[in-house]
C-alpha positions in Angstrom: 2.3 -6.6 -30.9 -1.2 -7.6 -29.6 -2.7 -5.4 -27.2 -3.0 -8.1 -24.7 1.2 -7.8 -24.3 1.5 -4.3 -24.1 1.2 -3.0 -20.5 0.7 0.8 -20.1 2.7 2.1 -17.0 0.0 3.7 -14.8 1.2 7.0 -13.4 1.4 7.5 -9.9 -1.7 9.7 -9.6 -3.5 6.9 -11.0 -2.2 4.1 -8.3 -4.1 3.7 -4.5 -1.7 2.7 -1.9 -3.9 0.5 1.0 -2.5 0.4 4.5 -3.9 -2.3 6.2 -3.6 -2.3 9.8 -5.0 -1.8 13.6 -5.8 0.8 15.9 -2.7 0.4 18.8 -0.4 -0.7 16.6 3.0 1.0 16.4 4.6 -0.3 13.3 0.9 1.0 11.5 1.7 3.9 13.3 5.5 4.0 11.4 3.7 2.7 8.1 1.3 5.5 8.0 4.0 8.1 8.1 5.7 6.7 5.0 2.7 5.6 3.4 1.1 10.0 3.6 4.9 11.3 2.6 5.6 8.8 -0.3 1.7 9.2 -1.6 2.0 13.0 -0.9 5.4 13.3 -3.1 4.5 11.2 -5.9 0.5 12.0 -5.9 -0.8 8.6 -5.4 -4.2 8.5 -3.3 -3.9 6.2 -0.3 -6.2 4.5 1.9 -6.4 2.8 4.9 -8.5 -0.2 6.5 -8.6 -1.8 10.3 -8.2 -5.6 10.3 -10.6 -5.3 13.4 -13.4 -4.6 11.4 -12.9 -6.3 8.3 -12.8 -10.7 9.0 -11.7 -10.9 5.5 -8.9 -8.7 5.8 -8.2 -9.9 9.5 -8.1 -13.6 8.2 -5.5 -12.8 5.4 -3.4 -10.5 7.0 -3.3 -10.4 10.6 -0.2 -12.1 11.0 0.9 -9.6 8.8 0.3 -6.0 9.9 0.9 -3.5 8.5 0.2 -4.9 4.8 0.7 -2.3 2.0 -0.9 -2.9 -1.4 -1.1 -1.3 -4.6 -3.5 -1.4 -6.5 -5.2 -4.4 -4.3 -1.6 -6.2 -4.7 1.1 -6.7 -2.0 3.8 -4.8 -1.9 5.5 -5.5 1.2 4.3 -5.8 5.0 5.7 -5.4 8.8 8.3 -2.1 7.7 7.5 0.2 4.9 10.8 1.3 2.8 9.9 4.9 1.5 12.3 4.0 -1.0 10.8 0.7 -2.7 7.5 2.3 -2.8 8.3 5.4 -4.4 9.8 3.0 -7.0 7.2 1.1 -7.1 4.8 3.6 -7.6 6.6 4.5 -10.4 8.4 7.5 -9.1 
């Protein structure tokens, strides 16, 4: 098989969770909590970025809050499930 259809799993010490969010916002406030457990359980670095100081962000996702990404891809917004993300990041 070509190497261009073989995809190698990342391991979740190799995936960055990205919170995207605001400052006052209490479902952020709920998505952080599961975001630091999950990433501190499986080993996946997470990082987090304000919609108030990004227009890019703010114009993509501010309907949205909080966004979660993976690897700069959605994975869900609004509630975190501490469930689908561990699975998603592979653990």
């Amino acid at each position: 098989m070509s190497a261009l259809f073989r995809r190698t799993k990342k391991k979740s010490a190799d995936r960055v969770v990205t919170l995207v969010g605001k400052p006052g916002c209490h479902l952020c406030d709920d998505a952080r909590r599961v975001v630091r457990e999950v990433c501190e359980e499986t080993g996946a670095s997470w990082e987090e970025k304000d919609i108030t100081v990004d227009e890019e962000l703010y114009r993509e996702y501010w309907e949205q809050i909080p966004v979660v990404l993976i690897d700069d891809e959605q994975h869900t917004f609004w509630r975190v499930d501490p469930a689908r993300l561990r699975a998603a990041l592979g653990s």
